[in-house]
GUVEXLUM-357477 format. One record per residue: residue number from 1; residue in three letters; x, y, z of N, C-alpha, C in turn. Coordinates in steps of 0.2 Angstrom, whole numbers, plus 5000, padded with zeros to 4 digits. Example, Ala and Ser with C-alpha at 12.3 -4.5 7.8 and 13.67 -1.06 7.14 Angstrom:
1_ALA_5066_4972_5039_5062_4978_5039_5066_4984_5039
2_SER_5064_4989_5035_5068_4995_5036_5064_5000_5039
***
This chain:
1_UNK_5339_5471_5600_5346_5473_5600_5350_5467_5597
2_UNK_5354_5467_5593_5358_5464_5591_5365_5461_5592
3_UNK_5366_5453_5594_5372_5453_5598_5377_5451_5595
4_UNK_5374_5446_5587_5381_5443_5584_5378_5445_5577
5_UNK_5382_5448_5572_5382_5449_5566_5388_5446_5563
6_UNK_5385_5442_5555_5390_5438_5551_5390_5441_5544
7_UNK_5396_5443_5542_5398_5447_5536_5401_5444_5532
8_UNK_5397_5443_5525_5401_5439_5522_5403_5442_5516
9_UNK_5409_5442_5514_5413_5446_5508_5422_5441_5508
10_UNK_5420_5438_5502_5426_5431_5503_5433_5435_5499
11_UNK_5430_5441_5494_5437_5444_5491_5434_5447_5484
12_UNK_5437_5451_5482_5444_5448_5483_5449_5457_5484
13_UNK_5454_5459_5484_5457_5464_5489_5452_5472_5489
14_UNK_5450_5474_5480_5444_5478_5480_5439_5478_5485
15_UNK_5435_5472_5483_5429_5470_5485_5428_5470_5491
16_UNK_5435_5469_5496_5433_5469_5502_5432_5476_5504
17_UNK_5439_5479_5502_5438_5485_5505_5432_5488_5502
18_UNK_5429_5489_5496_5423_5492_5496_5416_5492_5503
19_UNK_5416_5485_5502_5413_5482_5509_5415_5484_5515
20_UNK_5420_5490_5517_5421_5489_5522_5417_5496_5528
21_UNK_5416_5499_5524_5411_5505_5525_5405_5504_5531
22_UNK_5402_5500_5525_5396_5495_5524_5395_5491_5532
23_UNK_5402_5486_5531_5403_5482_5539_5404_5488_5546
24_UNK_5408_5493_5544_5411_5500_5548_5401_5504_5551
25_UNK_5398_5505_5547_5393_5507_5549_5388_5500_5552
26_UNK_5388_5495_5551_5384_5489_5555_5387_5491_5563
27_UNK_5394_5490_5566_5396_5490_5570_5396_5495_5574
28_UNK_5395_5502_5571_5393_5508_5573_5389_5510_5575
29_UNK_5382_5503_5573_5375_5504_5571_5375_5500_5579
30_UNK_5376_5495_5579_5376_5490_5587_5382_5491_5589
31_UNK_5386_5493_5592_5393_5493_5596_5394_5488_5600
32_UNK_5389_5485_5601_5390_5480_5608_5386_5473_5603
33_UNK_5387_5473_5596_5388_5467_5594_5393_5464_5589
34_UNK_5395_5457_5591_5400_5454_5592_5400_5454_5583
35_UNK_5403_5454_5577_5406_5453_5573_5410_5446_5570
36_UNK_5407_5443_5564_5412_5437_5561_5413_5439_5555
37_UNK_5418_5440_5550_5419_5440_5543_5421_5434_5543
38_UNK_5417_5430_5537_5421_5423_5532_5423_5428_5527
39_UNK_5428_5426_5525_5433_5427_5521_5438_5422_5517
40_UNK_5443_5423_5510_5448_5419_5510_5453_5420_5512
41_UNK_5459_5417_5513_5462_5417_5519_5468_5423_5515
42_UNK_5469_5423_5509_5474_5428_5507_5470_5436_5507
43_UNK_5465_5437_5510_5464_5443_5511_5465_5445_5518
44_UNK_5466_5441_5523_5465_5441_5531_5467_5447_5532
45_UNK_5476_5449_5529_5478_5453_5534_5474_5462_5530
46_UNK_5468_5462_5527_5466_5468_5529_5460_5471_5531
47_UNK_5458_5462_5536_5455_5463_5541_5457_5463_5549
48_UNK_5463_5459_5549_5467_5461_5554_5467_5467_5557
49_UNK_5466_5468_5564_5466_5474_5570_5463_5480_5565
50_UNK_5457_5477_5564_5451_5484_5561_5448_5487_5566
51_UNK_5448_5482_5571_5443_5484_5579_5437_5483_5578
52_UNK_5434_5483_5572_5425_5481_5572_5425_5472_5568
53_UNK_5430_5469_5568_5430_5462_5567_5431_5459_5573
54_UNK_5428_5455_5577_5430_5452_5583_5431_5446_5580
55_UNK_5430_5441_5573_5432_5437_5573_5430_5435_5564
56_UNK_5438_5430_5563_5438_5430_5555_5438_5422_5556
57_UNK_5430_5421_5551_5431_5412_5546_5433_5413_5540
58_UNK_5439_5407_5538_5440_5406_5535_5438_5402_5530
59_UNK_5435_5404_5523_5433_5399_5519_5439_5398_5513
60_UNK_5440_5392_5512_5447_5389_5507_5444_5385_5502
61_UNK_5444_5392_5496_5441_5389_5490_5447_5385_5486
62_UNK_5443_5378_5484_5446_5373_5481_5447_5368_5485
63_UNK_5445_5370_5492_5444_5363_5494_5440_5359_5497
64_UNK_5438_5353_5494_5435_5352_5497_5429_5352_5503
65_UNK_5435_5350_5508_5433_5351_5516_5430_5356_5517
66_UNK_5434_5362_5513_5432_5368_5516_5424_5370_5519
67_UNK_5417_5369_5515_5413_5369_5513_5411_5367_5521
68_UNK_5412_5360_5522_5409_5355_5530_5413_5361_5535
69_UNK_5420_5362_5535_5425_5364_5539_5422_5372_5542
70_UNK_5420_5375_5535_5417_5384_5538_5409_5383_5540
71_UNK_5405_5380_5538_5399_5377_5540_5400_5373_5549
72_UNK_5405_5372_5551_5406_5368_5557_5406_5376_5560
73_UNK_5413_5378_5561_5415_5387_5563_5407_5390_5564
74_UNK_5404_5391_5557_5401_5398_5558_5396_5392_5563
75_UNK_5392_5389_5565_5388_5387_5567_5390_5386_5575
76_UNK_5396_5387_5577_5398_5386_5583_5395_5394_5586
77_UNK_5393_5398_5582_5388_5406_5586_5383_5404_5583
78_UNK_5378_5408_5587_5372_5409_5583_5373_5418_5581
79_UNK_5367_5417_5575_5369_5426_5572_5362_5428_5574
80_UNK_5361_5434_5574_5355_5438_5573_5352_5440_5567
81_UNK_5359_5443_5563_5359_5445_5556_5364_5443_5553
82_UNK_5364_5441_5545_5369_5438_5543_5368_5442_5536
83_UNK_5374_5448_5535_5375_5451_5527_5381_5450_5522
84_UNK_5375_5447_5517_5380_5445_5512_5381_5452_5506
85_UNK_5387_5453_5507_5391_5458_5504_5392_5456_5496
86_UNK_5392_5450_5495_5396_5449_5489_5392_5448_5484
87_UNK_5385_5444_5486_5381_5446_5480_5380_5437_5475
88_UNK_5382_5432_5478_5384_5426_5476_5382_5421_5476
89_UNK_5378_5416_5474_5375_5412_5474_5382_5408_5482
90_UNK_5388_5406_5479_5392_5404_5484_5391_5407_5490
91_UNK_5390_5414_5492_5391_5419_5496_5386_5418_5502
92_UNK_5381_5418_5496_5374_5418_5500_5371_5411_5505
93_UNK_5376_5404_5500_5374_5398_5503_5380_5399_5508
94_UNK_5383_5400_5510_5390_5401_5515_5385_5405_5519
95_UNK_5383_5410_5519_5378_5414_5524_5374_5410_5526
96_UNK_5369_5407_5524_5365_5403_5523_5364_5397_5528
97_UNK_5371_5393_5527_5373_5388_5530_5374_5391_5538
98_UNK_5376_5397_5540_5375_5400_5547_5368_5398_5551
99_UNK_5365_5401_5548_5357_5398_5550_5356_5406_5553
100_UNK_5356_5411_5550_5355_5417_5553_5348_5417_5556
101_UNK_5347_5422_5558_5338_5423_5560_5337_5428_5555
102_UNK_5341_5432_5553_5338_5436_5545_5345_5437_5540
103_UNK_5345_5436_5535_5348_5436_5529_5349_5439_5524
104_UNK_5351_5446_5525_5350_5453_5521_5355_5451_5514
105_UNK_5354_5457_5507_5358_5453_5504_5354_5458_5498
106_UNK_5358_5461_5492_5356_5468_5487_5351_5461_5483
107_UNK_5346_5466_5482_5339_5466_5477_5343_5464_5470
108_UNK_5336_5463_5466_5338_5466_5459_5341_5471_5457
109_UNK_5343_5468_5450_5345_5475_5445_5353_5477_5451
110_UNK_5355_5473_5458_5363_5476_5461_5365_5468_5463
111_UNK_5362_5463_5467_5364_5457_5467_5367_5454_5460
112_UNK_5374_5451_5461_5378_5448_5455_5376_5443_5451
113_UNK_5371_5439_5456_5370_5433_5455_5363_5431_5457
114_UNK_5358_5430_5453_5352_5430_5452_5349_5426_5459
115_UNK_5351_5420_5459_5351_5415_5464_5353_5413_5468
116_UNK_5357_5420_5471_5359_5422_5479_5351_5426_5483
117_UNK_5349_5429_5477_5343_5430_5480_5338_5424_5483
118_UNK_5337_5419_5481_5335_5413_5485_5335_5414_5492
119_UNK_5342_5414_5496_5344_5414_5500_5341_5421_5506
120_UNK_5340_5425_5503_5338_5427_5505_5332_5432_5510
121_UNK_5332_5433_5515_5326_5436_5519_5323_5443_5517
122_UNK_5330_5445_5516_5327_5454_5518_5332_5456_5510
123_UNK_5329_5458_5502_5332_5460_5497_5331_5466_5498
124_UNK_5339_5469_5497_5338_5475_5498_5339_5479_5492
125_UNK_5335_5485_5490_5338_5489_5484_5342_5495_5484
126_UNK_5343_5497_5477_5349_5502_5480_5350_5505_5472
127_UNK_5348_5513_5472_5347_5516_5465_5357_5519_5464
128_UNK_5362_5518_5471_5367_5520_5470_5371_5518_5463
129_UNK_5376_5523_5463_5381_5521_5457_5385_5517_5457
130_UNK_5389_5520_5464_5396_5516_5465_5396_5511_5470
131_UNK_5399_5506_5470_5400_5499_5474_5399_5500_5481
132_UNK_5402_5508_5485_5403_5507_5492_5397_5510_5492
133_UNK_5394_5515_5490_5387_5517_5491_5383_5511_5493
134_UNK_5383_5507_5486_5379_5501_5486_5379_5498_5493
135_UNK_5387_5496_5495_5387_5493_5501_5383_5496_5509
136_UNK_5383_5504_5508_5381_5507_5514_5372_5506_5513
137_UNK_5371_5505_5505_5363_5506_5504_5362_5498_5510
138_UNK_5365_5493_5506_5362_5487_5508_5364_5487_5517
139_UNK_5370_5490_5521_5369_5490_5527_5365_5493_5530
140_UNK_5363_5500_5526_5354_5503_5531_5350_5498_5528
141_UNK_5348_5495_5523_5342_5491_5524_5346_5484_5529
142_UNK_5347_5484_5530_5350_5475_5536_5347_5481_5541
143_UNK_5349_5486_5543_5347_5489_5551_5353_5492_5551
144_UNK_5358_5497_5549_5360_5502_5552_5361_5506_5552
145_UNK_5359_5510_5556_5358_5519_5556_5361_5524_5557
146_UNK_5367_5521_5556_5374_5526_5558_5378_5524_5553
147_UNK_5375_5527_5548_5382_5525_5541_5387_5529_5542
148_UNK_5393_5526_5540_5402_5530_5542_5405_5529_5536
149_UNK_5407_5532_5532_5411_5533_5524_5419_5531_5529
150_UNK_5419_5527_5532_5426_5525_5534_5429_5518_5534
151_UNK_5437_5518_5531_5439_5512_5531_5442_5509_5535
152_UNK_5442_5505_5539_5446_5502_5545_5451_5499_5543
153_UNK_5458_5499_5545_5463_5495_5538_5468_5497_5545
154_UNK_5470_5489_5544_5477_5489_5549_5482_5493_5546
155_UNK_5488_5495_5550_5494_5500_5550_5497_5495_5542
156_UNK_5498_5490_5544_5503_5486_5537_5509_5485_5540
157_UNK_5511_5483_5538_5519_5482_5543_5527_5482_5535
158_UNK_5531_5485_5538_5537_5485_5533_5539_5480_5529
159_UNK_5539_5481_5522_5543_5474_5520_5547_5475_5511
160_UNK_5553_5473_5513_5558_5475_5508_5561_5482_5509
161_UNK_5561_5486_5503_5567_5493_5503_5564_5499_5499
162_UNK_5561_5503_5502_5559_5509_5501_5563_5515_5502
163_UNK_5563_5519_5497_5566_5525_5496_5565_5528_5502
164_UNK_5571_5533_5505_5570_5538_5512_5567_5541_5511
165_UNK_5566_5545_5505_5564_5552_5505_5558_5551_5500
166_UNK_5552_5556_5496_5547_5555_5495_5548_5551_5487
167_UNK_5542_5547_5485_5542_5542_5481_5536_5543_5477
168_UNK_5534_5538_5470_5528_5538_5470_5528_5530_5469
169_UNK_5521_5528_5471_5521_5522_5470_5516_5518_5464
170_UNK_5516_5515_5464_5510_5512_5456_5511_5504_5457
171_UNK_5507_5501_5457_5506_5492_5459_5502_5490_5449
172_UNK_5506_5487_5445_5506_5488_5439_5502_5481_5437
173_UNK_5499_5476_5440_5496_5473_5436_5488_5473_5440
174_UNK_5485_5469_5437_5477_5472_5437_5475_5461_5437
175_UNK_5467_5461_5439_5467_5455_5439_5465_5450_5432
176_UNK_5463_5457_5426_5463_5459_5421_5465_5460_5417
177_UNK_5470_5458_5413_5475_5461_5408_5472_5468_5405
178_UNK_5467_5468_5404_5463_5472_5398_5462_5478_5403
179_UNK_5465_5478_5410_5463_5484_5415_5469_5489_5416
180_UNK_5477_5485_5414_5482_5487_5416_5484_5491_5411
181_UNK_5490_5495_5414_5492_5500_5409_5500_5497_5406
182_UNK_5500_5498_5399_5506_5497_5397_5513_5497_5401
183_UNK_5517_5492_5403_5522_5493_5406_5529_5496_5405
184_UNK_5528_5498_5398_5533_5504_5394_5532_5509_5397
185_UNK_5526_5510_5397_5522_5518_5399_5528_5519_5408
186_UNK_5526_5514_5411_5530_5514_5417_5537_5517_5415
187_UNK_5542_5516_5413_5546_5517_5410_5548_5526_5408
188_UNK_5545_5529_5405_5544_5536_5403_5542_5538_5409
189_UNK_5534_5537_5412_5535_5539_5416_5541_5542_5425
190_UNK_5541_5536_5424_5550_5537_5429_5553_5542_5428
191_UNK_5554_5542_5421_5558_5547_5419_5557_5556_5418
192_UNK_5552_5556_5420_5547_5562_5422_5546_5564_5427
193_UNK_5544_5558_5432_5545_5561_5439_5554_5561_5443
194_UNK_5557_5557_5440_5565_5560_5442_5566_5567_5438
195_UNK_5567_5568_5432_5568_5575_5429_5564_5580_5431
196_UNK_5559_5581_5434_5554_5585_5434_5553_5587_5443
197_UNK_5553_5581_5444_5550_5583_5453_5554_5577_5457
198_UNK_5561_5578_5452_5566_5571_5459_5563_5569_5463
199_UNK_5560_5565_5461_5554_5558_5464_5556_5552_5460
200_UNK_5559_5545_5465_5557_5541_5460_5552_5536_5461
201_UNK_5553_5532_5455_5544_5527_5455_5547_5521_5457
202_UNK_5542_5517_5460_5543_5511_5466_5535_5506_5463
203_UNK_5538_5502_5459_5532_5498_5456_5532_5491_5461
204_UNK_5526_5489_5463_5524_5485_5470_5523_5480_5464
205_UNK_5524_5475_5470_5518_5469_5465_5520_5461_5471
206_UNK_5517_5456_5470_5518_5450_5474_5527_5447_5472
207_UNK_5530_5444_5477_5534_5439_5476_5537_5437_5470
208_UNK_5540_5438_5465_5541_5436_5459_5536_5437_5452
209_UNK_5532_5440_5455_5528_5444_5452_5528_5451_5449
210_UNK_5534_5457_5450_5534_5463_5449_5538_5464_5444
211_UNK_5535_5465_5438_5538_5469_5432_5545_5473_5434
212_UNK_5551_5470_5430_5558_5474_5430_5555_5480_5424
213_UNK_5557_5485_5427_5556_5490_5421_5561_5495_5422
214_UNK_5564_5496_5418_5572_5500_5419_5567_5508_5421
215_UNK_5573_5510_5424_5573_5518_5429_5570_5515_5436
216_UNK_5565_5513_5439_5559_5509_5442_5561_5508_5447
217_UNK_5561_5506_5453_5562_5501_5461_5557_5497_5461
218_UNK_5561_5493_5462_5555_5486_5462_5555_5486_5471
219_UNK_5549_5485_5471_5548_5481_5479_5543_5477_5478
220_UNK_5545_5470_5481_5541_5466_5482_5537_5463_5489
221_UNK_5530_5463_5490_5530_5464_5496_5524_5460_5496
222_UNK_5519_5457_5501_5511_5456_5503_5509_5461_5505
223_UNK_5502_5456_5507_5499_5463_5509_5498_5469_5513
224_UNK_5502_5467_5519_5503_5471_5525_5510_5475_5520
225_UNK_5516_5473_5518_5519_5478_5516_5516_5484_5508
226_UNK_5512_5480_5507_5508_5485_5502_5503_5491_5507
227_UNK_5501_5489_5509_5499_5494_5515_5503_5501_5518
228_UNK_5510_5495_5520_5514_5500_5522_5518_5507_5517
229_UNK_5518_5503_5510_5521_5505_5507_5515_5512_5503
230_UNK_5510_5511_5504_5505_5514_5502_5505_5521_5506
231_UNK_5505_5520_5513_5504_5524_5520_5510_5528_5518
232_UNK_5516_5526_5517_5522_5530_5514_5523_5534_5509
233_UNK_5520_5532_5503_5523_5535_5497_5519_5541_5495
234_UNK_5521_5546_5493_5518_5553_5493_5514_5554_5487
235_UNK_5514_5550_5482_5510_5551_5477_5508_5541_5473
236_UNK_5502_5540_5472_5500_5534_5469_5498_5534_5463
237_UNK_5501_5528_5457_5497_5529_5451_5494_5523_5452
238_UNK_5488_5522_5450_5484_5514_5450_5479_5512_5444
239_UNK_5479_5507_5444_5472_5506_5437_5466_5503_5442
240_UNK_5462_5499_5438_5456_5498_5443_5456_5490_5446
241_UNK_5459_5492_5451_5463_5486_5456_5464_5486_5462
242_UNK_5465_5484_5467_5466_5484_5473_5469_5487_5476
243_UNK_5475_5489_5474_5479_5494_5477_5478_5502_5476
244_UNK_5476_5500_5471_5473_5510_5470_5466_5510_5475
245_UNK_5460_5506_5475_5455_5506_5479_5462_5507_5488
246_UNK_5465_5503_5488_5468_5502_5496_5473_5511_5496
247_UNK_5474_5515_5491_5476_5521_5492_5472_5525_5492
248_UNK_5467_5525_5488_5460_5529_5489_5457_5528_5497
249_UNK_5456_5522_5499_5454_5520_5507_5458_5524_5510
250_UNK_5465_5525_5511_5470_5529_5515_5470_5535_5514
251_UNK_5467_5539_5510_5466_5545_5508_5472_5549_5505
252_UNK_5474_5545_5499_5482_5547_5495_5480_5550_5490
253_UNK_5482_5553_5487_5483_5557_5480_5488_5555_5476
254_UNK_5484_5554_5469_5487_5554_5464_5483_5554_5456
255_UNK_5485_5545_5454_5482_5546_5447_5479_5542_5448
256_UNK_5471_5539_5442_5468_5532_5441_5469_5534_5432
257_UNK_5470_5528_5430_5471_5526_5426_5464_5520_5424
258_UNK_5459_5523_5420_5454_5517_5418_5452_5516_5411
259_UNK_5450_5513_5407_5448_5511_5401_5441_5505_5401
260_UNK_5442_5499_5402_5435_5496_5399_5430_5495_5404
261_UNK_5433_5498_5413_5427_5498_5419_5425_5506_5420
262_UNK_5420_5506_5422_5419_5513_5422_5421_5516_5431
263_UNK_5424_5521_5432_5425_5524_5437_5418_5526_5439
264_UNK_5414_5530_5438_5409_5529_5441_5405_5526_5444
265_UNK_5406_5521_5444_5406_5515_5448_5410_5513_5454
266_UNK_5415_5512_5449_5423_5508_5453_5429_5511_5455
267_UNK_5426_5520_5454_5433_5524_5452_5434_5524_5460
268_UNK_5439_5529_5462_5444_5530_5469_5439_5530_5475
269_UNK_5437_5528_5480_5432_5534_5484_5438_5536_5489
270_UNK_5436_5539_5491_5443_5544_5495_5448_5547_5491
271_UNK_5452_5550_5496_5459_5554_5494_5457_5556_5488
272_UNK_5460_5561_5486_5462_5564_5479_5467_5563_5472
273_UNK_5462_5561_5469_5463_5556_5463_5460_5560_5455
274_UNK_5467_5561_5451_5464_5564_5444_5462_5556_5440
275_UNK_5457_5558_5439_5456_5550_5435_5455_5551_5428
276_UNK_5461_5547_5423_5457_5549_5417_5455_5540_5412
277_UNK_5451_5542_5408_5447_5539_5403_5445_5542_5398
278_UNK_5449_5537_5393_5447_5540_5386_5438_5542_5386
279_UNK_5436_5547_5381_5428_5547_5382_5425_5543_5376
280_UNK_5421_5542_5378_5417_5538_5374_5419_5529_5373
281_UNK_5423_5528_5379_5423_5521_5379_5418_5517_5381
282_UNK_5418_5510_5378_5412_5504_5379_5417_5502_5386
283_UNK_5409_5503_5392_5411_5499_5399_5409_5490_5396
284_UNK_5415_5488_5400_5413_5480_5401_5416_5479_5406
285_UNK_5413_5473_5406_5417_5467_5414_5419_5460_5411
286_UNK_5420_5461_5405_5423_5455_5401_5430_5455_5402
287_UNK_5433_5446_5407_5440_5447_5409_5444_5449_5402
288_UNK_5446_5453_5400_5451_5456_5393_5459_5451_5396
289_UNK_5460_5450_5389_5468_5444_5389_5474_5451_5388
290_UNK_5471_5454_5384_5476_5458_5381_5474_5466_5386
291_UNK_5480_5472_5386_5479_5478_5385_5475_5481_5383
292_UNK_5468_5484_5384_5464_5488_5380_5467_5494_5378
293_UNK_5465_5493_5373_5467_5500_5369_5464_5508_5371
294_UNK_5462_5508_5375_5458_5512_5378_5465_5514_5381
295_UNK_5466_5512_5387_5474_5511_5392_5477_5515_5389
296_UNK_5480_5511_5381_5488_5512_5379_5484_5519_5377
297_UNK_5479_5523_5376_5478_5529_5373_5480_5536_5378
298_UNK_5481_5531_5387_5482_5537_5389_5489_5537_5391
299_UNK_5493_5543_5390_5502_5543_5387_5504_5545_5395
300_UNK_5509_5543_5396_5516_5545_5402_5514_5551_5402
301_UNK_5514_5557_5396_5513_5563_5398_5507_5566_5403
302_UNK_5502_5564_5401_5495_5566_5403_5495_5563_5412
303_UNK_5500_5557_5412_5498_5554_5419_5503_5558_5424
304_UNK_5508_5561_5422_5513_5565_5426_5510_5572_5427
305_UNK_5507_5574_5421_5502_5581_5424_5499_5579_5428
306_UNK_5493_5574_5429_5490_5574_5436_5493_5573_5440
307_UNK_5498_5569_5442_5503_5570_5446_5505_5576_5448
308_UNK_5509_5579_5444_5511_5587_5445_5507_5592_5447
309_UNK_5499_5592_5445_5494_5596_5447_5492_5592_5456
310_UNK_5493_5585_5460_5491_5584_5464_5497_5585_5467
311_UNK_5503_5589_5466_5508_5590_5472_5508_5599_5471
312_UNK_5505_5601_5466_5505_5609_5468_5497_5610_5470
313_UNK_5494_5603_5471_5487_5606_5474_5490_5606_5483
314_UNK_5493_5601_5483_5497_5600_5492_5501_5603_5496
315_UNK_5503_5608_5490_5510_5610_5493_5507_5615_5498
***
């Protein structure tokens, strides 16, 4: 039986949540063992009050110290099993350096990083498509046998000004240039869902970071009020990024908006989501500086009918 299990998934806001299934079914799998996520410190709060996290390390990339600093912490437990989620040469030696008794971690042809396989005890494979599949394949192979398609995700808490009445929400930048959707498009948009279904659009984003786009509400908020503000808004448009993934988690409806990543993969899991993609596009994972023109191919038009079709499917 197993008493202390170590999760390692350091970010970034997708990747955690994908992962989070993965850790949901470990914990399910032994209930009566005790839980550590390393992580970095700007994701904490959507591991906060999960209930299957008993305790979060922090790893602070850039720093130095950090390295001796998280290798002190994780070594103050001993693990039984230590699962690296991320797939990392970094990940796996941050695992590594716990001193597990066994060391799970995706196989070939799904590990990101060839030489996180070193580290490794138990490579697991995994024929799955999508990321969170993949993460549930590698937590049956670690040992557990109660897999749960569930995301654990604290409440969120309020922050800035939100419309009273129902809204749509959209978080406009990507970590990718080449993954975001035109910020003009925002614009028409607005103007379609106030003319159309007297809704307005509320474009999220960090601190000094949110796009003014006329018609629009800005809110600026972290993570916890991205949470909240998501738990709120009655329809979500997303590209392939974190907030769409953290609305998909909460089970919302709306739009995805993709072009050089494949949905397939990376698209919505949960809630009800029209996702479109030009056909015939080249998937990459090359960081794009610019807007791919795939994006700018799909029009304000297209993105408000699937909107309009997910509120006459709810009504």
């Amino acid at each position: 039986m197993l008493k202390s299990i170590l999760i390692v998934r350091l970010g970034a806001m997708g990747d955690i949540l994908h992962s989070l299934p993965g850790a949901a079914s470990l914990k399910h799998s032994f209930p009566a063992a005790r839980i550590t996520w390393v992580v970095e410190p700007k994701w904490v709060p959507l591991l906060e009050g999960n209930g299957f996290v008993d305790r979060i390390v922090l790893f602070r990339r850039g720093e130095p110290q950090s390295w001796q600093r998280t290798k002190n912490e994780l070594r103050a437990e001993r693990y039984d099993l230590a699962v690296d989620f991320q797939g990392l040469a970094k990940s796996a030696l941050i695992a590594h350096l716990a001193r597990p008794e066994r060391l799970a971690g995706f196989g070939p042809g799904v590990v990101r990083e060839r030489a996180a396989g070193l580290f490794y005890s138990t490579r697991v494979p995994s024929s799955a498509v999508h990321v969170v599949d993949q993460a549930l394949d590698l937590a049956a192979g670690a040992g557990a046998t109660n897999l749960v398609r569930a995301f654990p995700l604290p409440a969120g808490k309020p922050e800035g000004t939100l419309p009273a009445g129902a809204f749509a929400l959209a978080s406009p930048l990507a970590g990718w240039a080449s993954k975001q959707w035109p910020t003009e498009y925002y614009e028409q948009l607005a103007k379609l869902l106030r003319s159309k279904l007297g809704m307005p659009l509320v474009l999220n984003g960090a601190p000094g970071a949110t796009p003014k786009v006329p018609g629009t509400l800005q809110h600026e908020s972290g993570i916890e009020g991205l949470i909240d503000a998501t738990r709120r808004a009655s329809l979500v448009i997303g590209v392939d990024s974190g907030p769409l993934h953290l609305a998909a988690a909460l089970n919302k409806s709306g739009v995805a908006i993709f072009g050089p990543t494949d949905p397939v993969r990376n698209g919505p899991y949960g809630g009800d989501f029209r996702v479109f993609r030009l056909p015939g596009v080249r998937t990459t994972h090359r960081r794009g500086s610019v807007i791919d023109v795939s994006m700018r191919a799909i029009t304000p038009e297209q993105v408000f009918e699937g909107l309009e079709s997910r509120v006459r499917c709810h009504a």
